[in-house]
C-alpha positions in Angstrom: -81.2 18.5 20.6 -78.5 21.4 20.0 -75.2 21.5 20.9 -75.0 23.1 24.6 -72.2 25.5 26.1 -70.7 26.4 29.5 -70.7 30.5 29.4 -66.7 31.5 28.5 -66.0 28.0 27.2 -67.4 27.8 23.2 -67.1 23.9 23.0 -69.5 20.7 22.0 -68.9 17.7 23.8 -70.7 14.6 22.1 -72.2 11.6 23.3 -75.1 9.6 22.1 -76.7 8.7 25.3 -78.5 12.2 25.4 -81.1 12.2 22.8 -84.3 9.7 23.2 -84.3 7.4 19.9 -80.5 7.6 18.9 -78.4 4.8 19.3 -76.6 4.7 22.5 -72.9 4.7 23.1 -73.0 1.9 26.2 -72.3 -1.5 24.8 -71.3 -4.5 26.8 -67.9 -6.2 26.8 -68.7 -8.3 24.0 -70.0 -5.8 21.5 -66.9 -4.0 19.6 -67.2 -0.2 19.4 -64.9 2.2 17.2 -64.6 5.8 17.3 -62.3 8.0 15.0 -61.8 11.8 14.3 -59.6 13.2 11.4 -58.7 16.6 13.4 -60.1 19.6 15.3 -60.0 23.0 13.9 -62.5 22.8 11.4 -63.6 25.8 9.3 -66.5 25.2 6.9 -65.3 28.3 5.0 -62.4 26.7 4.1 -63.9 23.6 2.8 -65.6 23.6 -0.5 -69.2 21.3 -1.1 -66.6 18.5 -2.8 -64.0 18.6 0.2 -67.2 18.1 2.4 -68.1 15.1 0.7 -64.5 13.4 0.2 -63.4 13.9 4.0 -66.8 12.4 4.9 -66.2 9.8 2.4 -62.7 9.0 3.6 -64.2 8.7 7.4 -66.5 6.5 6.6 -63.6 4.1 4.5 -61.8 4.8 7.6 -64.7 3.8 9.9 -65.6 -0.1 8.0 -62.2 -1.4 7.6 -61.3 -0.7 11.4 -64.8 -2.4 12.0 -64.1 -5.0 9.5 -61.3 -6.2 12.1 -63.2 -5.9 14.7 -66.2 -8.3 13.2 -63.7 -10.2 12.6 -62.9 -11.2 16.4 -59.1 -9.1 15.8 -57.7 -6.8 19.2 -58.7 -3.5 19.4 -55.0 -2.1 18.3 -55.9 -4.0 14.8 -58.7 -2.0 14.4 -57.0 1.5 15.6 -54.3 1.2 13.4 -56.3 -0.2 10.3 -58.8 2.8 10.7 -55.6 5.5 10.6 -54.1 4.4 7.7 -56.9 5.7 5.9 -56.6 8.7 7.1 -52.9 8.3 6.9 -53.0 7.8 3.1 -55.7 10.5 2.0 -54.3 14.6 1.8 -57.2 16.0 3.4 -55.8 15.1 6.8 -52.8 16.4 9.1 -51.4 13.3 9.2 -49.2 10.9 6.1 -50.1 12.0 2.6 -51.4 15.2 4.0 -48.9 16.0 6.5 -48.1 20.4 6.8 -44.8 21.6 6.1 -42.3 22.5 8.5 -40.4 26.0 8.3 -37.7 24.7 6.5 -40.4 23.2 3.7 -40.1 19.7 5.3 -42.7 17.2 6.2 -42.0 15.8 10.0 -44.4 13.0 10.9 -45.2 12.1 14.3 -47.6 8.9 15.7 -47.9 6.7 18.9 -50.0 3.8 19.9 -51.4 2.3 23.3 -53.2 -0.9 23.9 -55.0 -0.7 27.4 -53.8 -4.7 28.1 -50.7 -4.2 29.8 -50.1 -0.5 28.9 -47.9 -1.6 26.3 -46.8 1.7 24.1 -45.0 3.0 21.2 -44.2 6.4 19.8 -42.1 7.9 16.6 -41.4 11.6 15.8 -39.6 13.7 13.0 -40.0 10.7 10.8 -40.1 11.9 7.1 -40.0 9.1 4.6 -42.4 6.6 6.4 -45.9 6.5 4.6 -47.7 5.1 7.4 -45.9 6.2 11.0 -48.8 4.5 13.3 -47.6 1.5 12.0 -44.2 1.6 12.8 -45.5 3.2 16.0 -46.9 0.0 16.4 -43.6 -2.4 15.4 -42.1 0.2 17.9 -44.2 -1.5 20.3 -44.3 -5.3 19.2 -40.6 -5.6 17.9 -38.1 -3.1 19.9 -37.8 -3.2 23.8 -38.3 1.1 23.5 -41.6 2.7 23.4 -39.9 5.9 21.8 -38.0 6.6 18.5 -37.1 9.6 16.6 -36.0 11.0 13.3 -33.2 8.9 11.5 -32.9 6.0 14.0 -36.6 5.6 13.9 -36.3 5.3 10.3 -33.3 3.0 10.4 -35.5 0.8 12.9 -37.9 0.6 10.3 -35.6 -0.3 7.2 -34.8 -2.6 9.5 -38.4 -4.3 10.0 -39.1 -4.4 6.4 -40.7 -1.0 6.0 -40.0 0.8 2.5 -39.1 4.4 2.9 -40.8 6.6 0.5 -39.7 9.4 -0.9 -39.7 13.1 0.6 -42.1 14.1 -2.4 -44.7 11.7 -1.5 -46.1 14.1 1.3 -46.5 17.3 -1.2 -49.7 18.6 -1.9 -50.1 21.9 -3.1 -52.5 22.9 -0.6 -50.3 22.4 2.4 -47.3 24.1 0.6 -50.0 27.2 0.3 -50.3 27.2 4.1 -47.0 27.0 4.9 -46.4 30.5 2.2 -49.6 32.0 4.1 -47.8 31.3 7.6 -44.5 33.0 6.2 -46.0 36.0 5.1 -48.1 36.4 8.4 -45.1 35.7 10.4 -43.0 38.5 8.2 -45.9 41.1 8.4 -46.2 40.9 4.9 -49.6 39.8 5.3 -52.8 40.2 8.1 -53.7 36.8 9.7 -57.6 36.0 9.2 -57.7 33.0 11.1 -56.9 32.2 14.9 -53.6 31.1 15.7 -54.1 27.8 17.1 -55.3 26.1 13.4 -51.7 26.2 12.8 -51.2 23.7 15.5 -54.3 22.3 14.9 -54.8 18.8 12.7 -54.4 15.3 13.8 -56.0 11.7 13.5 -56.9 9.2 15.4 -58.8 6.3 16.6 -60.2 4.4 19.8 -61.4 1.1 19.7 -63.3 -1.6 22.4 -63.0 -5.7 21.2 -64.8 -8.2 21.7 -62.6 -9.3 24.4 -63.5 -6.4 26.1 -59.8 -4.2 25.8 -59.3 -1.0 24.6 -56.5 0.5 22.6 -55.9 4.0 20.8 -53.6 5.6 18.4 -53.0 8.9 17.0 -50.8 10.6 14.3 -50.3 14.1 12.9 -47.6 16.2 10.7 -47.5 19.0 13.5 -48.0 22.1 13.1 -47.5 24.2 9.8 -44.3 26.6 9.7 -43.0 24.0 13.1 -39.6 25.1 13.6 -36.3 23.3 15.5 -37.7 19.8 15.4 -41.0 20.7 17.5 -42.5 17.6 18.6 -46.0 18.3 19.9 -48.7 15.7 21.8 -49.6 13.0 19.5 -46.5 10.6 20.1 -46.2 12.0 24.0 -47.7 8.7 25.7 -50.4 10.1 28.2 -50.4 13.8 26.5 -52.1 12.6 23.2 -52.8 8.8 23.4 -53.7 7.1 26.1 -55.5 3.2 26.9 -55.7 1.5 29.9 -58.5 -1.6 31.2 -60.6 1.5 31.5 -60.2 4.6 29.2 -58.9 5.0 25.7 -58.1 8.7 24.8 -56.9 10.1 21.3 -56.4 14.1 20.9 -56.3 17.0 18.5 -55.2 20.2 19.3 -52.6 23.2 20.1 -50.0 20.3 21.5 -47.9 22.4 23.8 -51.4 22.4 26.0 -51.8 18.8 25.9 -48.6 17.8 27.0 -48.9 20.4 29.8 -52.3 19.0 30.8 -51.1 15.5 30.0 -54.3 15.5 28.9 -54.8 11.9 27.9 -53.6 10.5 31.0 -55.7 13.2 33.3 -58.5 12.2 30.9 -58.7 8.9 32.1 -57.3 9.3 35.6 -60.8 10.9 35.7 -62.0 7.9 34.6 -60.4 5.6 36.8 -60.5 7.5 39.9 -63.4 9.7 40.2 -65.7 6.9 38.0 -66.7 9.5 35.5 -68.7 9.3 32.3 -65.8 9.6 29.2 -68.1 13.1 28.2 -67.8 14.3 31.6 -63.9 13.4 32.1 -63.2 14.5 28.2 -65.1 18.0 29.0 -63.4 18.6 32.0 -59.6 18.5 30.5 -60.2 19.4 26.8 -63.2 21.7 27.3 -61.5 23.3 30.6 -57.9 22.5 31.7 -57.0 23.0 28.1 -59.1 26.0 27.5 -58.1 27.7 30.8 -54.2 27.5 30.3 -54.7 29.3 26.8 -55.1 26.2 24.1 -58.0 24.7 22.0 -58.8 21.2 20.7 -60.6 18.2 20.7 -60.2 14.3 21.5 -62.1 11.2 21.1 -62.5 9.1 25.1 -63.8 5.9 25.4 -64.4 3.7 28.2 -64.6 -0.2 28.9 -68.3 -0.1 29.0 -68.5 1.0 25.3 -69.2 4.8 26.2 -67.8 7.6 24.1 -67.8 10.9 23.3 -66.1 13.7 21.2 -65.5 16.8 24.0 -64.1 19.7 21.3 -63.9 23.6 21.4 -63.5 24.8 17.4 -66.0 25.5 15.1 -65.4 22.0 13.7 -63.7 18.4 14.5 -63.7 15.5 11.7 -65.4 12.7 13.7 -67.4 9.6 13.3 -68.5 6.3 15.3 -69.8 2.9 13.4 -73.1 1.3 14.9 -73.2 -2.5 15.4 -74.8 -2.8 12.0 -71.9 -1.5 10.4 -73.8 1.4 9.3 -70.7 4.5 9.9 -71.9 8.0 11.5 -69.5 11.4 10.9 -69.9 14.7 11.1 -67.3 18.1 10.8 -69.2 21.0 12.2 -70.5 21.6 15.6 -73.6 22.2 14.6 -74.7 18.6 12.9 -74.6 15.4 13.0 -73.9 12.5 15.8 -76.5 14.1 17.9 -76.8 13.8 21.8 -74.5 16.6 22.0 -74.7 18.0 25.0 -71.7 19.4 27.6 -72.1 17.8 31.0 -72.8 21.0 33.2 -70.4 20.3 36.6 -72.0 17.9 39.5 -74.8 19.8 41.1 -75.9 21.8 38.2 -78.5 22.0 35.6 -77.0 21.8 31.9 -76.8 24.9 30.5 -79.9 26.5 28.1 -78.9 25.5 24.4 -78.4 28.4 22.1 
């Protein structure tokens, strides 16, 4: 089965339910489930055959040691926040080590968490020594009566929970310092932009997981946007706009942030879920797939609900994704075209899907 589109919206929205013979995304309470992606925006000329492999590679790392909390009876925030730091500590994401630049040549590092139990919630932004901000978005949560902190205090809070501070210089890599040149020289005229303008607000991580207990959680975290100017904070650490859990939706999102937060897209997400009882591929389609779309932004998310169902709703040539099967066997994909399968768009109530191209 191919990917198939509503006409004047280019977007894939996954779910393995679809295809006869795959495995299926509904699980009961009991079974743990764990979904991650590592960022919309994907283009696979920009990736060489070795990138390919590593970012699938780093997916699946990602993918086992959130599940390996999971098998191991932990909450679902253990296995959110477990899967992220992978993805948090390898350069080929938006997100820790490979955090973009800011204007100034900064890295500025945003994150938040939710668990769905009690709607407890915590957020940092503009951080830019801490090596792993979901996990003081997490002590945000657990150890401060806030769910919100930002640039130095958020870092003082930190040195104040045991949390070493790295260096600036940790978050260099020589590839984002070439996208923040390429974005100064568009931005001067000095040079003709061959790519859309949303991949520079494009890139984020992020993970949704269901326990054995039966509760959700979800985390994401992202360096921004590259050439981000005045402090910009975008979606990820916005509680409802980029992460979102509740007792029956988990939501985590990449894309142009300024439309998330407008949307609140994670909350509308799963105030789909809740209110109108729809599927998380029908609910995800309908905000990132079309409120996002029609206000002018582009994206993806991951959307989970309490039954175990998932899917990956995303409208770019490409969004680093994976799920892990109750084996422990990991499944990813980065194109739209491959992988994960079942990918069909829910065509609105009352209407046949659309033809696949």
């Amino acid at each position: 089965m191919r990917p198939m589109f509503v006409p004047g919206v280019l977007a894939a929205s996954f779910s393995l339910m679809a295809l006869p013979g795959a495995a299926q995304t509904a699980a009961p309470a009991s079974q743990p489930v764990l979904v991650i992606h590592g960022g919309a925006g994907v283009i696979r000329r920009e990736n060489s055959q070795h990138d390919d492999a590593a970012i699938r590679r780093v997916l699946e790392t990602a993918l086992r040691n959130g599940y390996a909390e999971l098998q191991a009876g932990k909450p679902a925030l253990d296995a959110v926040t477990a899967a992220i730091t992978v993805l948090e500590d390898s350069p080929y994401f938006n997100a820790g080590k490979g955090a973009v630049f800011t204007h100034e040549g900064r890295n500025e590092l945003d994150a938040s968490v939710m668990v769905g139990n009690g709607q407890r919630a915590g957020a940092v932004a503009g951080v830019q020594r801490i090596k792993n901000p979901i996990l003081l978005a997490r002590a945000v949560m657990e150890k401060s009566p806030h769910v919100m902190l930002v640039g130095q205090g958020a870092e003082s809070f930190a040195k104040s929970q045991g949390f070493t501070l790295v260096p600036t210089a940790y978050f260099h890599t020589d590839k984002r310092a070439g996208q923040l040149r390429k974005a100064q020289l568009q931005e001067a005229g000095k040079q003709v932009a061959n790519t859309p303008e949303y991949l520079r607000y494009i890139g984020t991580v992020g993970a949704v997981a269901l326990d054995a207990a039966g509760h959700l959680a979800a985390g994401t975290s992202t360096g921004g946007m590259t050439n981000k100017r005045w402090n910009r904070v975008g979606d990820s650490p916005i509680i409802g706009a980029g992460t979102w859990a509740d007792g029956r939706c988990a939501f985590s999102g990449t894309g142009w942030g300024e439309f998330y937060i407008r949307t609140a897209a994670a909350r509308t997400t799963c105030a789909r879920v809740e209110f109108e009882n729809e599927s998380a591929a029908v609910a995800g389609a309908a905000v990132v797939n079309g409120d996002v779309v029609r206000l002018g932004g582009n994206g993806g998310a991951i959307v989970m609900t309490a039954n175990g169902d998932f899917a990956f709703p995303f409208n770019t040539e490409g969004m680093y994704r994976g799920w892990i099967d109750a084996s422990g066997q990991p499944h990813v994909a980065l194109y739209v075209d491959e992988g994960l399968r079942g990918d069909v768009l829910p065509a609105p109530a009352g209407q046949a899907p659309a033809p696949a191209h």
